[in-house]
C-alpha positions as CSV (number, residue, x, y, z in Angstrom):
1,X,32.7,61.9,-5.9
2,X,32.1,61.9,-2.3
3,X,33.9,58.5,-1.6
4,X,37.2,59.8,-3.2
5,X,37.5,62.8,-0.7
6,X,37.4,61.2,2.7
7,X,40.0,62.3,4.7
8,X,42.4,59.3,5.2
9,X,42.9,59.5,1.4
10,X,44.0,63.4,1.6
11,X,45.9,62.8,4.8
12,X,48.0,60.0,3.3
13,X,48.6,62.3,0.5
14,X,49.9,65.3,1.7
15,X,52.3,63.2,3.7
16,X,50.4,62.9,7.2
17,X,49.4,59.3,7.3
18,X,48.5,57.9,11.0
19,X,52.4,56.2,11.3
20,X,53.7,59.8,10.8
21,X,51.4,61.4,13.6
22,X,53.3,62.2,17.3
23,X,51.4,60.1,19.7
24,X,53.0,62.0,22.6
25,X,52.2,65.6,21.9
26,X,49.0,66.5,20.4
27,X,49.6,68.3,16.9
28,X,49.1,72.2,16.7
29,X,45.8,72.8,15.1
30,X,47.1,75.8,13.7
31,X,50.6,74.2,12.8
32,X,51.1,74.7,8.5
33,X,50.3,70.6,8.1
34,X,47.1,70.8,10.1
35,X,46.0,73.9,7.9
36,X,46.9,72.2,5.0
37,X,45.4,69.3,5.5
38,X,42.5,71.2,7.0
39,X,42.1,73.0,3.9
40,X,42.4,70.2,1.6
41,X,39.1,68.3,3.0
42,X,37.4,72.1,2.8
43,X,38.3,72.6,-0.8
44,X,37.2,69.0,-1.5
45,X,33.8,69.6,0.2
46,X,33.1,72.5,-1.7
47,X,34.3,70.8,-4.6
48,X,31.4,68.4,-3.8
49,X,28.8,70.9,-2.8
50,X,28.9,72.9,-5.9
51,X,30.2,71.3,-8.7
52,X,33.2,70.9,-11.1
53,X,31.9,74.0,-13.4
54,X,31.3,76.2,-10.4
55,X,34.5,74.7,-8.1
56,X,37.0,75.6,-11.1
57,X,35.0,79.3,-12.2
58,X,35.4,80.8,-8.4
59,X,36.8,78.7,-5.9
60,X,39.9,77.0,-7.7
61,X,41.8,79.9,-7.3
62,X,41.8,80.4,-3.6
63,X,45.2,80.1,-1.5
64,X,45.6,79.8,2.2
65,X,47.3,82.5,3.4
66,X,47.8,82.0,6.8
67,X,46.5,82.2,10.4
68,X,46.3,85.1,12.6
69,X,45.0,84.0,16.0
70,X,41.2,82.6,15.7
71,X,41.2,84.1,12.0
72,X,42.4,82.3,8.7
73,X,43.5,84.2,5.9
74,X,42.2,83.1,1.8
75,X,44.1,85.2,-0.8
76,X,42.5,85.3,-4.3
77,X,44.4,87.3,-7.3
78,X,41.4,90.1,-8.2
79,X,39.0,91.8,-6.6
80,X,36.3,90.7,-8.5
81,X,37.0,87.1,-7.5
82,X,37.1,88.3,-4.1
83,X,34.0,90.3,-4.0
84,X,32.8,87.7,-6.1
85,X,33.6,84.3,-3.1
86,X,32.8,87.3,-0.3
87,X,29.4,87.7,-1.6
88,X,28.5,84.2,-2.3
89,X,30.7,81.7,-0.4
90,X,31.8,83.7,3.0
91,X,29.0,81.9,5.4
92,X,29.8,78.2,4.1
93,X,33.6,78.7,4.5
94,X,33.1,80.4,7.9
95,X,31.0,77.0,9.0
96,X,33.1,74.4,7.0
97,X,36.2,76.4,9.1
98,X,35.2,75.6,12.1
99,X,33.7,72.5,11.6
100,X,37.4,71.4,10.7
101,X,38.7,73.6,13.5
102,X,36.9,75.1,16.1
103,X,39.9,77.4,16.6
104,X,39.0,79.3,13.7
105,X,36.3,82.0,14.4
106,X,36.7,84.2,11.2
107,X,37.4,83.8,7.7
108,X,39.3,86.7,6.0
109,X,39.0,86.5,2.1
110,X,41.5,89.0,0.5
111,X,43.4,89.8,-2.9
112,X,46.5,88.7,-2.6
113,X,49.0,86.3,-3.9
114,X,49.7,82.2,-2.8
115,X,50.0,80.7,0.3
116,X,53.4,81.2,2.1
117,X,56.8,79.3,1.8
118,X,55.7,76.6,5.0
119,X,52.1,76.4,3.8
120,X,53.0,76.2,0.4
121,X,55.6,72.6,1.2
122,X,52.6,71.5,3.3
123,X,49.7,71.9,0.0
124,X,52.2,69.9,-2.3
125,X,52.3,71.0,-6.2
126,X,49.1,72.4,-6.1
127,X,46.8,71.5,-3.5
128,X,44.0,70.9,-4.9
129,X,41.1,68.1,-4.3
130,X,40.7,65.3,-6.8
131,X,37.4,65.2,-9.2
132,X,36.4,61.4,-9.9
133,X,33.2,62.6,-12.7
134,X,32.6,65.2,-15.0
135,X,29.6,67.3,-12.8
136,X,27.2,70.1,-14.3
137,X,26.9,73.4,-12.6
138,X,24.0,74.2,-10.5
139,X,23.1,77.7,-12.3
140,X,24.6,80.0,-9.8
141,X,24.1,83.7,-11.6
142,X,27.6,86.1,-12.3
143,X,27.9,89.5,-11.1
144,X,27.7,92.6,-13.7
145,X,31.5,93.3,-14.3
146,X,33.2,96.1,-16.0
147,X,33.7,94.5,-19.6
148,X,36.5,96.7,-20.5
149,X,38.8,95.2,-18.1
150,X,40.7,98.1,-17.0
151,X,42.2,98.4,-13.3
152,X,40.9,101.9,-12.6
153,X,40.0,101.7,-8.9
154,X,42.3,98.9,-8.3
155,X,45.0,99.5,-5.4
156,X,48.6,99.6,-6.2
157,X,50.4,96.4,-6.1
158,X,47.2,94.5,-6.8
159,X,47.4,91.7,-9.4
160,X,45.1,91.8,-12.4
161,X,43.4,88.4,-13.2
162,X,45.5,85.3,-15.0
163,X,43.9,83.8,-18.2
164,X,45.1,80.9,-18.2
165,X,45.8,78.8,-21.8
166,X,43.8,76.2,-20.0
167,X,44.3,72.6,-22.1
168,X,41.8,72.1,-24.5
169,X,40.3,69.4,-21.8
170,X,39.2,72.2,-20.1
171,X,37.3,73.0,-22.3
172,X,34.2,70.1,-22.3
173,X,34.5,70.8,-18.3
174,X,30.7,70.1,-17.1
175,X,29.9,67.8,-19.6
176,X,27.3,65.6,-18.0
177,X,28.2,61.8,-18.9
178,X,24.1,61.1,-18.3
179,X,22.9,63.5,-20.5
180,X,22.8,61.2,-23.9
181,X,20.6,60.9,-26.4
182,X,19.7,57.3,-25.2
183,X,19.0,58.8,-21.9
184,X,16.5,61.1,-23.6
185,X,12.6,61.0,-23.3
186,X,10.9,62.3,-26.7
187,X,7.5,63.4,-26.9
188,X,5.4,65.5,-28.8
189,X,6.9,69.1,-27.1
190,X,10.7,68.2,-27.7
191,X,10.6,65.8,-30.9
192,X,11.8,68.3,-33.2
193,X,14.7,69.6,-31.6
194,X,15.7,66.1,-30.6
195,X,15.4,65.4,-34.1
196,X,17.7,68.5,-35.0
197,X,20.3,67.6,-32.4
198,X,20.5,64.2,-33.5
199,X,21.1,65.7,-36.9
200,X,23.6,67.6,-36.2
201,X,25.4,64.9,-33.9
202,X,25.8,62.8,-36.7
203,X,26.2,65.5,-39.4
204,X,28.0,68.7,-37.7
205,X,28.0,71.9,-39.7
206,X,25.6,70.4,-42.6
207,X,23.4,73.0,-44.9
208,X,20.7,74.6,-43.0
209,X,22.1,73.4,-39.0
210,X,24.6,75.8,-38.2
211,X,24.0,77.1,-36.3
212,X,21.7,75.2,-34.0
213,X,19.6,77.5,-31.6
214,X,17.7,75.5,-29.1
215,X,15.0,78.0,-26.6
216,X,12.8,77.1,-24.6
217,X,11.5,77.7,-20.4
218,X,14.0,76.5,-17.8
219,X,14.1,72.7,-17.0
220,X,12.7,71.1,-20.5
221,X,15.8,69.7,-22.2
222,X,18.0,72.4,-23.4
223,X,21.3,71.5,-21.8
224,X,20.3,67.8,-21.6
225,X,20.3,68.0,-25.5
226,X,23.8,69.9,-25.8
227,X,25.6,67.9,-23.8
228,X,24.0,64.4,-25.9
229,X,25.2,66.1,-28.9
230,X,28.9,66.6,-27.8
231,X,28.8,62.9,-26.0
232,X,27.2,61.8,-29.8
233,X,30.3,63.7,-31.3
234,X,33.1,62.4,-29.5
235,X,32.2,58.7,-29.3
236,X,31.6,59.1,-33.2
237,X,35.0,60.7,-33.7
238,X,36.6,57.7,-31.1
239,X,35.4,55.0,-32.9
240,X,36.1,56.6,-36.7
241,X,39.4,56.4,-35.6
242,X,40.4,59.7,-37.0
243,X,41.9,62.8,-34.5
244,X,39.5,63.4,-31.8
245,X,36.9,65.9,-31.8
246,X,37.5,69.6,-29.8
247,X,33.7,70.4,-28.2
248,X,34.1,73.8,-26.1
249,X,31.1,73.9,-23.9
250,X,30.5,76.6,-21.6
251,X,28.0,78.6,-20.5
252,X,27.3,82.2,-21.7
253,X,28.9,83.3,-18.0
254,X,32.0,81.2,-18.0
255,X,32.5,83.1,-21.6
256,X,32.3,86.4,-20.7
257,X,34.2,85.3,-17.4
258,X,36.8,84.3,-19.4
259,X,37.0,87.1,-21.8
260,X,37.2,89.4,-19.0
261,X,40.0,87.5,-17.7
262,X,42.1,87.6,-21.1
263,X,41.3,91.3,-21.2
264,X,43.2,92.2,-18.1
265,X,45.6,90.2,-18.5
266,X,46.3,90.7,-21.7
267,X,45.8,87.5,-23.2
268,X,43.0,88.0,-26.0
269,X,44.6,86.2,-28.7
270,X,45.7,83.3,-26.5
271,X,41.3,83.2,-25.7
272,X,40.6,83.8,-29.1
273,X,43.3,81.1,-30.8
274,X,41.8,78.6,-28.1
275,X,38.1,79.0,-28.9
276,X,38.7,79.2,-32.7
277,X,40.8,75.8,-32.8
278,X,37.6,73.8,-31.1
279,X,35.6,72.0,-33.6
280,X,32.4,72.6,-32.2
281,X,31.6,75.4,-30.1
282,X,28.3,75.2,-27.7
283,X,27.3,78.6,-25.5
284,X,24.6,77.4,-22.9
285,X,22.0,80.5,-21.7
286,X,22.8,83.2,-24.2
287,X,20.1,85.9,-22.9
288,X,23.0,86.2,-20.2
289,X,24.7,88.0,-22.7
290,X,22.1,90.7,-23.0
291,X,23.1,93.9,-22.0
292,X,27.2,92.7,-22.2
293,X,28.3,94.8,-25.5
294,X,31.6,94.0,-25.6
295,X,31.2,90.3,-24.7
296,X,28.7,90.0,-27.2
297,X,31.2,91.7,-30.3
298,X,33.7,88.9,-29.2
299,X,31.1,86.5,-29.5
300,X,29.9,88.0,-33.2
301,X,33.8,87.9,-34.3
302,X,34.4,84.3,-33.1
303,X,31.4,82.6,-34.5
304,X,31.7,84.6,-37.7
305,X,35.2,82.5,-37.6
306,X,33.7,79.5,-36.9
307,X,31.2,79.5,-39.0
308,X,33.7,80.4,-42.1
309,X,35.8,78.1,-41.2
310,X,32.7,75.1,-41.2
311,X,32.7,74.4,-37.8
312,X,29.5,73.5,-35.8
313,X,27.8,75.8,-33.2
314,X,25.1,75.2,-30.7
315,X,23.2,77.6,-28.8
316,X,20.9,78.0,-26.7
317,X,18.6,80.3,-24.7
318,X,15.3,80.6,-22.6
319,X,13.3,82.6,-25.7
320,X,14.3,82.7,-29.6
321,X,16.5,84.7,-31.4
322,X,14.1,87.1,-32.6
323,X,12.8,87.9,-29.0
324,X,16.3,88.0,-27.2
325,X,15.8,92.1,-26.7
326,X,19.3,93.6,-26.1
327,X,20.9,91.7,-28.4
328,X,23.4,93.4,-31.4
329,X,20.6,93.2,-34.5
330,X,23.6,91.4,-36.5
331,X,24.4,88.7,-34.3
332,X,20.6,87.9,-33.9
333,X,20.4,87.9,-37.4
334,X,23.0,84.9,-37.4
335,X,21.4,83.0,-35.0
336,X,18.3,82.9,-37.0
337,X,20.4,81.9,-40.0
338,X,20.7,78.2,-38.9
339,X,18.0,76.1,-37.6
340,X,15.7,77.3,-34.9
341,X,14.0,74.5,-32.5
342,X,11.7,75.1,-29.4
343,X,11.1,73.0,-26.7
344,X,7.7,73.4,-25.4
345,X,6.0,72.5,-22.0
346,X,5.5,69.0,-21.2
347,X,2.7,67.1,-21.9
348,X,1.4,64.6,-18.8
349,X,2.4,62.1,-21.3
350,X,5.9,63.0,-21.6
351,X,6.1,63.9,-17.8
352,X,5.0,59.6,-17.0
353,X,7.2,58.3,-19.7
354,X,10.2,60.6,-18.1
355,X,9.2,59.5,-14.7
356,X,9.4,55.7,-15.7
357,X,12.2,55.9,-18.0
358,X,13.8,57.5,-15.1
359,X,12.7,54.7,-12.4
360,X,13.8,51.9,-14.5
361,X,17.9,53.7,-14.8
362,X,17.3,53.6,-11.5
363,X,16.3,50.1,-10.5
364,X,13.6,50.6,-8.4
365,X,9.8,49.3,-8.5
366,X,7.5,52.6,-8.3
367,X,3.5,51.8,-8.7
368,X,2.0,53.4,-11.3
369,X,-0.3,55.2,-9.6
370,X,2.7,57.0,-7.9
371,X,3.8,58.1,-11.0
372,X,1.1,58.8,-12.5
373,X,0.2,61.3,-9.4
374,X,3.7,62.9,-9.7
375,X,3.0,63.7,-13.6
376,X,-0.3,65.3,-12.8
377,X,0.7,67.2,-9.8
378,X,4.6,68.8,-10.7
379,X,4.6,70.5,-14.2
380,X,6.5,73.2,-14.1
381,X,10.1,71.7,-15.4
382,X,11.6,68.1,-15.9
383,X,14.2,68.7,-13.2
384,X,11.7,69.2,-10.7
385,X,10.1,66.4,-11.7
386,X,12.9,64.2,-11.6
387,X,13.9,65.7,-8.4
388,X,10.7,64.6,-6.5
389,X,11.4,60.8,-7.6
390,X,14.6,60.9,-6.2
391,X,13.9,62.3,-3.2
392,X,10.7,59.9,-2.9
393,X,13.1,56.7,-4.0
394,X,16.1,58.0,-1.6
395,X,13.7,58.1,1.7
396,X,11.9,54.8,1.1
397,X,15.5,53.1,1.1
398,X,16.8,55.2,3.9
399,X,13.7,54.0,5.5
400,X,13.2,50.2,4.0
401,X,9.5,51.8,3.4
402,X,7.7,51.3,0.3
403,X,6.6,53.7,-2.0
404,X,3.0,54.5,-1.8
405,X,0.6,57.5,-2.4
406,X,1.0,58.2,1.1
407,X,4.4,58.1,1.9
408,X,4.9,60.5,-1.3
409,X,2.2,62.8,0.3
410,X,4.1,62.8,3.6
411,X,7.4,62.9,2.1
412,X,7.0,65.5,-0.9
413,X,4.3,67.6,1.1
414,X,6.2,71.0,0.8
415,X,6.5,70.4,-3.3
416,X,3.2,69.6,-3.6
417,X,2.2,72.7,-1.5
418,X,3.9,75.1,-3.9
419,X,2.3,73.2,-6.8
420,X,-1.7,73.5,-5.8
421,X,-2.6,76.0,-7.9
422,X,-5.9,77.9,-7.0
423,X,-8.1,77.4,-9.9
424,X,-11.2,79.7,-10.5
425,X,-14.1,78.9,-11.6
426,X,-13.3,81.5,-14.7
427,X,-10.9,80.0,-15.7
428,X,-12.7,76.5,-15.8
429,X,-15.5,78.3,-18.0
430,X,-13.0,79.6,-20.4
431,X,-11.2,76.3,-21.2
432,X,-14.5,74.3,-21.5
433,X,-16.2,77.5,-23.4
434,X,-13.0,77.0,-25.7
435,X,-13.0,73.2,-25.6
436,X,-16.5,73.1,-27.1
437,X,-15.9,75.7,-29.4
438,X,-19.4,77.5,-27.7
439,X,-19.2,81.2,-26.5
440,X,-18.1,82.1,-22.8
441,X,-21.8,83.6,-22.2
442,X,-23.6,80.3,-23.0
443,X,-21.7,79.0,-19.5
444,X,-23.9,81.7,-17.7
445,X,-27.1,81.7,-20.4
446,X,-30.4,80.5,-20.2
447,X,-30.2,78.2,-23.5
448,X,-30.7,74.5,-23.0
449,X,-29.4,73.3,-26.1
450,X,-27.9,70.0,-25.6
451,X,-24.9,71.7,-27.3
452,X,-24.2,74.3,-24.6
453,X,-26.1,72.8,-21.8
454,X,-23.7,69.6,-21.8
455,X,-20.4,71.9,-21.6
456,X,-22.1,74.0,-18.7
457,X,-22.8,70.3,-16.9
458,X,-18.9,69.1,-17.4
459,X,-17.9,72.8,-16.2
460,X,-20.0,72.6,-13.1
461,X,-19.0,68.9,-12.9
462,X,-15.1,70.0,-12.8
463,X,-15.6,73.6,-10.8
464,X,-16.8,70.7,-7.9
465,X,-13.8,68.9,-8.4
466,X,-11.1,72.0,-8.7
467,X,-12.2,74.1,-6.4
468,X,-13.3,74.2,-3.0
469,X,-16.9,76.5,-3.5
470,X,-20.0,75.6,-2.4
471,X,-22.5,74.5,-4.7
472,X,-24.7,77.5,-4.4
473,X,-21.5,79.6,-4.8
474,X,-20.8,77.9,-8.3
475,X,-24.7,78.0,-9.1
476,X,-24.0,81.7,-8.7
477,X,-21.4,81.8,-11.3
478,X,-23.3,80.0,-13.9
479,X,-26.3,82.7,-14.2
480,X,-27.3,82.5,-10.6
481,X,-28.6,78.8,-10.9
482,X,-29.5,76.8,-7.7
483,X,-27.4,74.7,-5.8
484,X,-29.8,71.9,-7.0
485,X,-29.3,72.3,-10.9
486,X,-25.6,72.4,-9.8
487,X,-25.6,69.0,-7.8
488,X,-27.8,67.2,-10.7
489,X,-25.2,68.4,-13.5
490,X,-22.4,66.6,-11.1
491,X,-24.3,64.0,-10.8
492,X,-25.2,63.3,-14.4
493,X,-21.8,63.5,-15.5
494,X,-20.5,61.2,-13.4
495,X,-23.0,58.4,-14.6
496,X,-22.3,59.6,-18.2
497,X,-18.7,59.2,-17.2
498,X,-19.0,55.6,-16.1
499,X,-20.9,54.4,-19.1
500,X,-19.3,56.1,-22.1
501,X,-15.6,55.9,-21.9
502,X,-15.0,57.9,-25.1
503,X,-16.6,60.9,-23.2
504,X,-15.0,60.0,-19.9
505,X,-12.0,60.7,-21.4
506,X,-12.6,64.0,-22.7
507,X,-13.5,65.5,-19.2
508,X,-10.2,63.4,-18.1
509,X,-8.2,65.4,-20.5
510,X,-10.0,69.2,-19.6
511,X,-9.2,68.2,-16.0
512,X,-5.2,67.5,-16.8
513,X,-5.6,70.7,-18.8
514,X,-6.7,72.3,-16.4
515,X,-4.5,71.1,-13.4
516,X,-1.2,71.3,-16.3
């Protein structure tokens, strides 16, 4: 994206190419074309910085009022808009300001309506940067809005927002082109709902599958699933050679965004004729909807419509149906109507066959133990994950070093921080107590049973690996033993770990457990 923006292509096309430039007098920073061209780099950085999805929801909108000594004036047409860029944006178009123009000291973001007549020639048709790829969103959250979408409070003179009949390309805006179903790792925690969203793919709106509600924690496959099905969808629909395929994907913000728009500028049926024509309809992040009663009886109406009409939906949400509290009783009921699929945690297994899926796309030679270090140590989602690989890959090129344990130690240091979970010796009794099926008080009881006095040995054995008491201080725990018992259990588990492999890899997996 970043090579389309540079600025000799946006000088060039707003007319100010290096032949045009005075070589006697230095231009006016300030002058309309400076501003304009000024601005056009700006908008294309943000455009960069946050995304398509995010760049058209808050951002497109902005107009460049004007300069008033060191201050610059952006106009945007509602106040929610503006409180909206004010509260989130005002810092990082203050710096990206000055770093254009040092002239600039303030930024003034105001309601108002487009740039003036000499800015205005200067921008062109529309002045806005050029997109080379589809780009996702990076999750920003929307502020609570009045879901009516009356102007009560509004000043005089004010415009209310435009709803726009955006074309029906809008609509798929944020699509991801790498999030297909080849580009998909299944394991054991996300096999099902793969196996649902391949159905549905390849069968839309077929007995039992509408609609599809995909939950699951933040991170495990959700959108990467949505956006395969819709890629699935189209290319099926291209190459049937029938009329293409309408997918309108949007998060469950950027609907309620939108149907607050339509409201005040009254435009519902336009926003309800536009959604009800798309084939398949996919909300991302439902529970956003919680608590949004009016966006959630638009919702209820248009996939009642949809559903009737035997189009496709696809939904999904961090929890399932049934626990999405503050949702209408009815429209829950619906969701659970279809098919229901979790995605659970990841396995270690799934998190290395991710990890080397991923560094083979990428066309770089990781060594295993690398990997395998990064699938033990980050386990809280798969963008995280992936996020640590590319950071690791990106500095050893930067650097022309290779990638070794080391260098991802040095390099990945502050992730790995956050991810060193303090384990307790507790906790390392309860799995192994539950592991070996044998009560929590045998950890701490006399009885030398080889059948409870073996899980004790493994638990002392991986309290000395885990953690970072002293012996006698996990001799305490287990009945007040000495440090002596403790150091022989250690000891004869590590010699029954090198001869018997079968049992080796039982305290292997308690330890991943554990660490997971």
């Amino acid at each position: 994206m970043g090579g389309s923006m540079g600025s000799g292509v946006e000088l060039i096309e707003l007319g100010l190419g290096e032949r045009d430039m005075p070589t006697t007098t230095p231009p006016d920073p300030t002058g309309p074309a400076q501003l304009a061209a000024q601005w056009a780099r700006i908008r294309g950085r943000l455009l960069q910085e946050v995304g398509e999805v995010e760049y058209r929801t808050w951002l497109r909108q902005m107009m460049l009022a004007g300069v008033d000594g060191d201050e610059i004036a952006l106009h945007l047409p509602t106040r929610f808009l503006r409180d909206w860029v004010r509260e989130h944006y005002a810092d990082r178009l203050s710096a990206l300001w000055q770093a254009e123009n040092p002239a600039i000291r303030r930024v003034d973001i105001r309601v108002g309506g487009g740039a003036p007549s000499g800015l205005a020639e200067s921008l062109g048709p529309s002045g806005e940067p050029h997109m080379s790829t589809p780009h996702s969103s990076n999750g920003r959250g929307m502020p609570r809005a009045d879901e009516r979408g009356d102007s009560r409070g509004e000043p005089k003179g004010e415009p209310k927002a435009e709803y726009r009949n955006e074309p029906r390309a809008e609509l798929t805006t944020g699509l991801d082109p790498r999030f297909t179903f080849d580009a998909f790792v299944v394991g054991k925690p996300n096999e099902f709902a793969h196996a649902c969203a391949r159905r549905v793919a390849e069968q839309p709106a077929s007995q039992g599958f509408n609609p599809l509600f995909l939950y699951g924690g933040v991170g495990l496959g959700k959108t990467h699933l949505m956006h395969a099905i819709a890629w699935e969808m189209v290319t099926r629909s291209s190459s049937a050679g029938g009329p293409p395929i309408t997918v309108a994907y949007m998060s469950a913000e950027r609907f309620m965004y939108r149907f607050i728009a339509a409201i005040r500028s009254q435009a519902t049926i336009e926003f309800k004729d536009q959604l009800r024509s798309a084939d398949v309809l996919m909300i991302d992040d439902l529970q956003f909807l919680i608590g949004k009663d009016n966006t959630q009886e638009e919702f209820f109406h248009t996939f009642n419509a949809l559903v009737e009409a035997g189009k496709q939906i696809v939904v999904s949400a961090d929890v399932s149906p049934s626990d999405l509290e503050g949702l209408e009783a009815r429209l829950r009921t619906r969701l659970s109507h279809g098919m229901v699929a979790d995605l659970h945690s990841t396995t270690y297994e799934l998190r290395l066959s991710i990890l080397e899926a991923k560094a083979i796309r990428a066309g770089v030679s990781v060594p295993p133990k690398v990997l395998e270090f990064l699938a033990h140590k980050i386990t809280s989602n798969v963008r995280e994950l992936e996020g640590a690989l590319n950071r690791l890959v990106a500095h050893a090129n930067l650097f022309n070093r290779q990638v070794t344990l080391e260098a991802t130690h040095e390099v990945l240091h502050d992730i790995l921080k956050a991810h060193d979970r303090r384990l307790t010796i507790e906790e390392i009794q309860r799995k192994v107590a539950e592991y070996y099926n044998i009560r929590l008080t045998d950890m701490s009881s006399p009885r030398r049973a080889r059948a409870v006095a073996r899980p004790r040995q493994i638990a002392m054995w991986l309290a000395k690996q885990l953690t970072q008491r002293s012996l006698p201080e996990i001799g305490r725990k287990f009945g007040n033993r000495d440090h002596t018992t403790v150091m022989h259990a250690v000891t004869r588990i590590g010699e029954l770990m090198a001869r018997d492999a079968a049992f080796a890899e039982d305290v292997e997996l308690l330890r991943r457990m554990l660490q997971s």
